[in-house]
NUROBA-637891 format. One line per 2 residues: their letters; for each residue x, y, z of C-alpha. Coordinates in steps of 0.25 Angstrom, whole numbers, plus 5000, padded with zeros to 4 digits. Example, Ala and Ser with C-alpha at 12.3 -4.5 7.8 and 13.67 -1.06 7.14 Angstrom:
REM residues 2
as	5049/4982/5031  5055/4996/5029
END
This chain:
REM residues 436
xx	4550/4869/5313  4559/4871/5325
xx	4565/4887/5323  4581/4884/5330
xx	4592/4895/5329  4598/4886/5318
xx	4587/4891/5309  4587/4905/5313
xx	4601/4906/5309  4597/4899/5296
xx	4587/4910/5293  4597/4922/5298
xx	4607/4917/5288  4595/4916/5277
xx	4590/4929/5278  4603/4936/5279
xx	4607/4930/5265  4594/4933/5259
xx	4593/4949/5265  4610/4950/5261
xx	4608/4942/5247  4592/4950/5245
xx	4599/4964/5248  4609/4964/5236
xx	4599/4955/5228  4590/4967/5227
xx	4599/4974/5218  4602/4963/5210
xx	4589/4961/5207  4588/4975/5203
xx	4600/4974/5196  4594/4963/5187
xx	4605/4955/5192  4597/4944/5202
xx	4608/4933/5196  4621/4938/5201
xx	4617/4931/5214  4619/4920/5209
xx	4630/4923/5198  4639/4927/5211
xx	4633/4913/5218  4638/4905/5206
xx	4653/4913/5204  4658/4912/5218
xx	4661/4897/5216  4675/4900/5210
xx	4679/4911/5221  4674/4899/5232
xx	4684/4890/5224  4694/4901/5223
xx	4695/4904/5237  4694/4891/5242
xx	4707/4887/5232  4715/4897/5236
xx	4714/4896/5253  4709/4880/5252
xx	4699/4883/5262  4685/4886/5261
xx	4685/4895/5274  4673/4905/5272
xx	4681/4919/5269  4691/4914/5258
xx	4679/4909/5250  4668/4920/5253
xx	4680/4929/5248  4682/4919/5233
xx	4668/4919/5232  4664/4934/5236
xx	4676/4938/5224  4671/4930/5213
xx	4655/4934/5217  4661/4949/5214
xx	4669/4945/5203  4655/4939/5197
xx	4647/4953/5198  4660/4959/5192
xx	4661/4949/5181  4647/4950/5179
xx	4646/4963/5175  4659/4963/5166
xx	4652/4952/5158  4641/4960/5156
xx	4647/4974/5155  4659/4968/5145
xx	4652/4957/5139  4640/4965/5137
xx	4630/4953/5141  4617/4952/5150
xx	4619/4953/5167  4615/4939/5166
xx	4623/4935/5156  4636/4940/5164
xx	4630/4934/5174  4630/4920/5169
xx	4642/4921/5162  4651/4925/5176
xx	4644/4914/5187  4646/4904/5178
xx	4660/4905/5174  4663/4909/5188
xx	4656/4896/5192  4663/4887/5183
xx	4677/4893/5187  4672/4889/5202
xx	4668/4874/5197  4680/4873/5191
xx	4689/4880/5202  4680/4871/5214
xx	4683/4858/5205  4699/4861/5207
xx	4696/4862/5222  4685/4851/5221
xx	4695/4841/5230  4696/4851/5241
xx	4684/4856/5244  4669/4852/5244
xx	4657/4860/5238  4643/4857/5243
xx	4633/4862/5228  4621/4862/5238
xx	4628/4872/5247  4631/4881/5236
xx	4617/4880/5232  4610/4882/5246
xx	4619/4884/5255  4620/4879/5270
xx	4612/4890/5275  4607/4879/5287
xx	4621/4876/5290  4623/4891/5294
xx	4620/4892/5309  4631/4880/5309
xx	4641/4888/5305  4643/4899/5318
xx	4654/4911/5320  4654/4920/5332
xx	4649/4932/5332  4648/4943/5345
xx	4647/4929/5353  4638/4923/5347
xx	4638/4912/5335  4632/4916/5321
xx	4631/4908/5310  4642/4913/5298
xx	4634/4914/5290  4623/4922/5297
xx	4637/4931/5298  4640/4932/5285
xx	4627/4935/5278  4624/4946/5290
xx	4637/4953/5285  4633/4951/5271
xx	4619/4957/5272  4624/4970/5280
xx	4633/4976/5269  4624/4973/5259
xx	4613/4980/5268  4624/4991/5269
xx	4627/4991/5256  4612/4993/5251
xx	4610/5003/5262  4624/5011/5258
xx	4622/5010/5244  4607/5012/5242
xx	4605/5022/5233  4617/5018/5224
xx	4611/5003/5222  4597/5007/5220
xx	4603/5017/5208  4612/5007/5202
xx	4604/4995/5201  4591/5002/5196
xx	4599/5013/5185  4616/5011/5185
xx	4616/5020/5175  4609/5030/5185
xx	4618/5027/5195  4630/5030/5188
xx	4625/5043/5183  4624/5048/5198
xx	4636/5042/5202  4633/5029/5208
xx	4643/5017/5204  4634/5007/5198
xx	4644/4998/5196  4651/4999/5209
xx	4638/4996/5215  4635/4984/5206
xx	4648/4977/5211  4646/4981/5226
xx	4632/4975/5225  4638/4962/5218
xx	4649/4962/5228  4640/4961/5240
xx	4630/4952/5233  4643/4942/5230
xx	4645/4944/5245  4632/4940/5249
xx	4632/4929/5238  4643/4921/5244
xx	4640/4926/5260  4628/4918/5259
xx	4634/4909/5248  4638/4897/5259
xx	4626/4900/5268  4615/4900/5260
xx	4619/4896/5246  4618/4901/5234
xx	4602/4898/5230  4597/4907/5242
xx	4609/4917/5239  4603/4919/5224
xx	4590/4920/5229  4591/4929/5241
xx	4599/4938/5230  4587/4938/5218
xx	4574/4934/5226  4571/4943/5236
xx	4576/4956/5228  4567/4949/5217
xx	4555/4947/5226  4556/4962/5233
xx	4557/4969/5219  4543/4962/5216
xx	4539/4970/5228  4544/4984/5229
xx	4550/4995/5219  4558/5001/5228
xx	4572/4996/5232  4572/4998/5245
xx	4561/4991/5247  4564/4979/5240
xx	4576/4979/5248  4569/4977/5260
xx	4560/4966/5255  4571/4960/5249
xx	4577/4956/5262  4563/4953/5268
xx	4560/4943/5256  4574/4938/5258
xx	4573/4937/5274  4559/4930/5273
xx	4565/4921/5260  4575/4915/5272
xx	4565/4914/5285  4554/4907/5277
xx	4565/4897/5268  4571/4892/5280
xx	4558/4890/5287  4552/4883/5275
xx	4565/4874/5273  4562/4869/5286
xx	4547/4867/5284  4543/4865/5270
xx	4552/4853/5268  4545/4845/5277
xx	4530/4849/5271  4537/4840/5260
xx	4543/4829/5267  4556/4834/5267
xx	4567/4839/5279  4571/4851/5275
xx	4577/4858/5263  4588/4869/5260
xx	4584/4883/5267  4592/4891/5259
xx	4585/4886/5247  4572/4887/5253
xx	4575/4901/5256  4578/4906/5242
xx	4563/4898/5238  4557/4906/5248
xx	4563/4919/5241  4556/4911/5228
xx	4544/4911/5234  4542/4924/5239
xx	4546/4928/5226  4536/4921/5219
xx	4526/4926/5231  4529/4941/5228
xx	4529/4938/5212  4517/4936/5213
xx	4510/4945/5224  4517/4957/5223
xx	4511/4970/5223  4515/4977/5210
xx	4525/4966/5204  4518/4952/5208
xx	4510/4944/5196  4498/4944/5205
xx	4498/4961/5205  4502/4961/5191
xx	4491/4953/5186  4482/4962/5194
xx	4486/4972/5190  4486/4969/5177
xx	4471/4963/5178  4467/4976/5186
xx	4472/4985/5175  4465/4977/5163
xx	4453/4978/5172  4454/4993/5173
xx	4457/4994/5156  4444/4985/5156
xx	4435/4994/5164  4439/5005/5158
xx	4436/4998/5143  4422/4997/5147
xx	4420/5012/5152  4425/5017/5138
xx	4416/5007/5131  4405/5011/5139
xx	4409/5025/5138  4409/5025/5123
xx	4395/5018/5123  4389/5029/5132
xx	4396/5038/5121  4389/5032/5108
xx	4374/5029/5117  4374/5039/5129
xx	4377/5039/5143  4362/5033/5144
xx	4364/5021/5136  4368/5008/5142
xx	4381/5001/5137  4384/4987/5135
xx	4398/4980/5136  4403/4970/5124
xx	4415/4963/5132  4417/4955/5119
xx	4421/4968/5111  4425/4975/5125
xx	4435/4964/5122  4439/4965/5107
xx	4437/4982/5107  4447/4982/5123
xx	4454/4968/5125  4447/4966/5137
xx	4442/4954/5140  4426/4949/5143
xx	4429/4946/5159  4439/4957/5160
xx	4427/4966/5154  4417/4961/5164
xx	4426/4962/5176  4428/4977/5171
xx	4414/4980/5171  4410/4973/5183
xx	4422/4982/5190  4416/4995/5182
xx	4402/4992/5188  4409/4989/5202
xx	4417/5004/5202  4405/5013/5197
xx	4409/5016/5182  4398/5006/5175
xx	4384/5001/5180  4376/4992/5174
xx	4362/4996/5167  4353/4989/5158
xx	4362/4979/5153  4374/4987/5150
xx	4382/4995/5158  4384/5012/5161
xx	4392/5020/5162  4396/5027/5175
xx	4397/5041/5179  4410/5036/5184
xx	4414/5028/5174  4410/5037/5163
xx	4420/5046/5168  4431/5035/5168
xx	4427/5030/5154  4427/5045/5149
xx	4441/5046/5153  4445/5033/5147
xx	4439/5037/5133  4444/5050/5134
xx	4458/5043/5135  4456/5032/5124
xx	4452/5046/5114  4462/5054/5119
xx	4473/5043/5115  4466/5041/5103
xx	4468/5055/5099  4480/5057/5104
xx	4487/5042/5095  4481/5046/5084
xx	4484/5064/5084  4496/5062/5090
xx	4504/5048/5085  4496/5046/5073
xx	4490/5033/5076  4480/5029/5066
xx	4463/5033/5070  4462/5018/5070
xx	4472/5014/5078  4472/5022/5090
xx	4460/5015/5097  4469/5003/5102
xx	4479/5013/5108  4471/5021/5113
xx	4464/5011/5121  4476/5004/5128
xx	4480/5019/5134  4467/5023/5137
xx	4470/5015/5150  4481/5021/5156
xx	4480/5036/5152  4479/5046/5164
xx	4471/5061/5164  4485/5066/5162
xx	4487/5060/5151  4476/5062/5144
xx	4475/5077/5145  4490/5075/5139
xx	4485/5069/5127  4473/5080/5127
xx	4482/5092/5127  4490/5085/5118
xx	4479/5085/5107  4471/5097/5109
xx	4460/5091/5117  4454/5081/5107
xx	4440/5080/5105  4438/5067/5099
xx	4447/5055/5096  4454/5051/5082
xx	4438/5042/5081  4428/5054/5082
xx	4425/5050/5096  4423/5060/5106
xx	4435/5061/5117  4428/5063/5131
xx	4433/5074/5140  4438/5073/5154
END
């Protein structure tokens, strides 16, 4: 691949429309409102046809004028189908692009003689036409569009910076917002102002496939990543940035592992976002299904081990601390739910940390891991008490409980339920209740 200036442009216009269209896409993801991208996309088709009936010519401010109006008017319809018509966001949403989108078919048909519409523009834009298309700028000549999508992403950078503190409020609690003075819907129809701005700035670069996936995806893929906004902001432009450098790059590339010339940029650049979605979907620290499931592993591993200290503990309390206990994984199983290999896992990771050692074909108990186990029993007794003393759970039936809880209870709260009872000497069975 030979990197000219051509591409360079191509990439600069890329970027910017991601970082402007990632920016505002933040807070409609927040907002649970990713769709509006693409409702606004869809509804600016009758103010295109409007403007372009009215003035005959499709010079570039007559239409970005038709087309920003009707973007606005489909936030504000929007959200007066759903306040009035008492409907779901989505459902307003669906209801307003598509009558608006009609109205444009039927209006574009009546000037269908007079002017030419290119579908695959409008889906993908010409965003490799861009460095063609020059205007002067302090002597020196810019690409347009690179012009226009720089504008764009410094007032919504300036309108994230400005009004920080109100967005953050009014799209995590409105409710809040307007209780300590903050105009909630003010700020919704500024935010969908400018994402109507940014939609149909980049609208005629870039089309509207990379438009709706620089507004959703790179908000989506940060959210996976951070719980804090300011935070996701910045990654959001990153993703978006890297989303444009490595699309263009493999539109130029990949094609030709497959035989091919090339393929559409823009469109490449909105999979990339797909991909490092799906990347951080999977890998993500807290959020990702690979940390989720080890998570989830590492916590049923953790309820295992701690199963087998209270059934060897509660062995050592019928035969002594001298007597050797065995381990029936079959009723281990029945008695806890917890399966024969996750048992043996459990117990090889009990002998690894110190709490169980192996001795004439069974197992014992630890100094270490007796003191853990006490603990864990003290917990299961203390909950059996306190379900059936205090809610008046059935003798028979508080075992079960007691033993999904006995997991998850803190020192803290243990001595709550202690004071709670009178310190308690023996659960609602006879059994002893060990002390700390």
């Amino acid at each position: 691949m030979t990197w000219t200036m051509l591409d360079t442009w191509i990439v600069v216009a890329g970027v910017l429309c991601a970082m402007s269209c990632a920016l505002l896409g933040n807070f409609l993801v927040l907002r649970k409102m990713s769709l509006m991208g693409d409702a606004i996309s869809h509804a600016v088709l009758p103010g295109l046809a409007v403007a372009f009936l009215l003035t005959g010519s499709r010079s570039s401010i007559p239409m970005f004028v038709g087309a920003a109006v009707v973007g606005v008017l489909t936030a504000v319809f929007t959200e007066w189908v759903r306040g009035f018509g008492k409907v779901e966001e989505g459902a307003s949403m669906g209801v307003v692009f598509t009558a608006l989108f009609a109205i444009g078919l039927i209006l574009i048909v009546q000037a269908a003689d007079r002017v030419d519409l290119d579908p695959g523009c409008v889906l993908y834009g010409a965003i490799e036409m861009t460095p063609i298309d020059l205007v002067g700028v302090m002597g020196r000549f810019v690409p347009r569009a690179v012009v226009v999508l720089s504008i764009v992403f410094a007032i919504n950078a300036l309108f994230v910076l400005v009004f920080y503190k109100e967005l953050k409020i009014s799209s995590f609690d409105p409710g809040l917002a307007t209780t300590v003075g903050i105009n909630a819907k003010l700020m919704h129809y500024l935010l969908m102002t400018l994402v109507a701005i940014t939609t149909v700035a980049s609208f005629e670069a870039v089309g509207s496939i990379l438009v709706v996936a620089m507004l959703v995806v790179p908000g989506a893929t940060a959210y996976l990543l951070t719980d804090r906004l300011g935070t996701m902001l910045v990654l959001s432009l990153v993703i978006g940035a890297v989303s444009a450098v490595i699309g263009h790059v493999a539109a130029v590339i990949v094609p030709g592992w497959f035989g091919f010339s090339d393929t559409s940029t823009a469109g490449m650049m909105a999979a990339t976002a797909g991909l490092l979605f799906a990347l951080v979907m999977l890998v993500a620290p807290r959020h990702g299904i690979v940390s989720r499931l080890a998570h989830q592993a590492a916590l049923r591993l953790r309820i295992a081990r701690e199963d087998i200290l209270g059934l060897l503990y509660r062995q050592e309390e019928v035969g002594g601390r001298s007597a050797t206990a065995t381990i029936d994984f079959h009723r281990l199983g029945i008695v806890t739910g917890t399966g024969p290999i996750m048992g043996r896992l459990a117990l090889l990771d009990l002998r690894r940390r110190g709490d169980v050692v192996a001795r004439d074909s069974g197992y014992h108990v630890t100094d270490k891991g007796r003191s853990h186990a006490r603990d864990l029993v003290r917990s299961h007794r203390l909950w059996e008490c306190y379900l059936h003393e205090s809610l008046g759970v059935g003798v028979d039936h508080v075992h079960a409980s007691a033993d999904r809880v006995e997991h998850f209870t803190a020192p803290a709260m243990r001595e709550e339920i202690v004071s709670s009872l009178n310190e308690p000497g023996r659960d609602p069975h006879g059994e002893e209740i060990p002390r700390e």
